[in-house]
LUMMISE-206418 format. One record per residue (C-alpha): residue in one letter; x, y, z. Coordinates in steps of 0.2 Angstrom, whole numbers, padded with zeros to 4 digits, always signed. Layout:
N
AXYZ ...
***
This chain:
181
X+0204+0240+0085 X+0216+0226+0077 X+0210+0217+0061 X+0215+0201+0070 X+0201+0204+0085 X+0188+0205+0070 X+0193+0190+0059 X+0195+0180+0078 X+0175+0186+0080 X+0169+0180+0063 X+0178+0163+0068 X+0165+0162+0081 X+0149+0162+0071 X+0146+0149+0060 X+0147+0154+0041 X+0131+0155+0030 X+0135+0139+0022 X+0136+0131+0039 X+0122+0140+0044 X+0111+0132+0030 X+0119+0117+0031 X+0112+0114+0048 X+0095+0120+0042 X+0094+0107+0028 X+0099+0093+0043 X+0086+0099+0054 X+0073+0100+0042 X+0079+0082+0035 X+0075+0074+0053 X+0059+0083+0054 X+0053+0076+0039 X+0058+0061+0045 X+0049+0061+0060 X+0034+0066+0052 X+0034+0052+0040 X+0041+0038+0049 X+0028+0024+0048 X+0025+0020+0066 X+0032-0001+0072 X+0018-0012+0075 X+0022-0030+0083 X+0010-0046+0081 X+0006-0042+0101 X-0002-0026+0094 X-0010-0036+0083 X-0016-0046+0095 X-0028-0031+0104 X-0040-0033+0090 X-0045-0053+0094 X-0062-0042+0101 X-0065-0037+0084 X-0071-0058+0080 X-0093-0060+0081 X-0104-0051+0077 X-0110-0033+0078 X-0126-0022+0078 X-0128-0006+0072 X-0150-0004+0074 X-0155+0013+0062 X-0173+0017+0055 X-0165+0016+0038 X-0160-0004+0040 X-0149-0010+0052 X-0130-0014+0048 X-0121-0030+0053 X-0103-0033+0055 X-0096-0052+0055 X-0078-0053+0059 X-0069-0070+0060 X-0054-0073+0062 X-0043-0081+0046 X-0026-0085+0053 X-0013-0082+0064 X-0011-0063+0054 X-0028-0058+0047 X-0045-0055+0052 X-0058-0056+0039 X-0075-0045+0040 X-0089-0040+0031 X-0104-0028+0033 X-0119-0029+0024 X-0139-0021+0031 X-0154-0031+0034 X-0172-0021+0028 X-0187-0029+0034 X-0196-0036+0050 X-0185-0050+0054 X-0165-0055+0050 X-0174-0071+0043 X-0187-0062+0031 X-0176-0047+0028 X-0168-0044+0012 X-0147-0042+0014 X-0138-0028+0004 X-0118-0031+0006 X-0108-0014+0010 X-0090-0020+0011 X-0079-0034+0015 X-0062-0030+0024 X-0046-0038+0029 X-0036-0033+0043 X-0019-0041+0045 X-0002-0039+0050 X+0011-0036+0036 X+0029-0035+0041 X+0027-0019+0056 X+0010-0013+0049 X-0007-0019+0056 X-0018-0016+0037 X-0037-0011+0037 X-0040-0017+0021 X-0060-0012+0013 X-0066-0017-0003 X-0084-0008-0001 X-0097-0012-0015 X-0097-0002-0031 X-0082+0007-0027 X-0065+0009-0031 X-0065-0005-0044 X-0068-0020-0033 X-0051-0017-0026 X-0045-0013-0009 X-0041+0004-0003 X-0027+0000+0013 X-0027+0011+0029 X-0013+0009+0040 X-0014+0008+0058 X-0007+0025+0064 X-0012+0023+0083 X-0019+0012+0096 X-0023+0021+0114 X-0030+0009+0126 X-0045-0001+0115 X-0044+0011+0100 X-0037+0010+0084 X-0033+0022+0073 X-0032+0018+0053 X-0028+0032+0041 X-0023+0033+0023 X-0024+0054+0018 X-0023+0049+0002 X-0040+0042-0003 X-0054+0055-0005 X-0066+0049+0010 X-0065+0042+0022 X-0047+0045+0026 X-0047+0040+0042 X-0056+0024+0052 X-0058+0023+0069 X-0062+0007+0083 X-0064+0008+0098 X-0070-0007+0111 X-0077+0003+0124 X-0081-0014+0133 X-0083-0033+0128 X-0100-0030+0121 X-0099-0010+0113 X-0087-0005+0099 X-0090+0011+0093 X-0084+0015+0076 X-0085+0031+0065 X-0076+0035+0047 X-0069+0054+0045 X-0062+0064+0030 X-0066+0080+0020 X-0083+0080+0009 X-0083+0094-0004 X-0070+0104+0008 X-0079+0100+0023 X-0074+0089+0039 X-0088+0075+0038 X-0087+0060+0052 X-0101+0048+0051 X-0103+0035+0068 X-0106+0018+0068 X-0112+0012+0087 X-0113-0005+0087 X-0116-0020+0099 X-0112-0036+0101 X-0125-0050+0096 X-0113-0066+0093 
***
């Protein structure tokens, strides 16, 4: 065989360089895809109006409220607190959280501050997906919950749950709730 018919066949594979070259842009775009931060628009911000009243969540252990009103044109402002004892009236009230929900620049915001925790400061969870009536919040950074979850399941039921890891374990924890106001 002719030395020229093997330098013409090596001309026809990529080089290693080349070859690891195209395997550093590949993984570049992956990475990219993975942490792109999805696009949100004031319409998708829109989706949560439902969220304003009031909601019920009845438990043997003291019932929990949520009251969502709405502040402006780009925030929602909510808090949750439980009521022990016979009646709302004569019941005492333990505050849990209060949250902010807005719209900053293409990110929808669930913003907690929940009692005795963190400092008093917020802890932000983006909004990662909405499908249909639920919204999906995450933020893998904070220790639990890392992800919060709404969903309308009609004009009257939200169903909510918080998931994360607990001491290595997957832990979710469900908030039914109705609407009262």
């Amino acid at each position: 065989m002719r030395p020229s018919y093997f330098l013409n066949a090596m001309r026809t594979y990529p080089s290693l360089s080349e070859l690891c070259d195209s395997a550093i842009f590949m993984l570049f775009l992956a990475l990219c895809a993975f942490t792109a931060e999805t696009i949100f628009t004031r319409k998708d911000f829109e989706k949560l109006k439902p969220i304003v009243g009031t909601w019920l969540n009845k438990r043997p252990r003291g019932d929990i409220y949520e009251t969502w009103t709405r502040k402006s044109e780009t925030e929602f402002a909510g808090m949750s607190y439980t009521l022990q004892g016979a009646d709302a009236a004569a019941g005492d009230t333990t505050p849990l959280e209060k949250v902010r929900l807005y719209i900053d620049g293409n990110q929808i915001v669930y913003a907690p501050v929940a009692a005795g925790q963190n400092d008093d400061k917020e802890v932000l969870f983006k909004l990662k997906s909405i499908e249909g009536s639920r919204f999906v919040f995450e933020n893998l950074q904070h220790d639990f919950p890392r992800r919060i979850v709404y969903d309308f399941r009609s004009n009257d039921s939200l169903y909510a749950h918080i998931e994360g890891e607990v001491q290595s374990k997957q832990r979710r924890v469900d908030y039914p709730y109705r609407r009262i106001h």
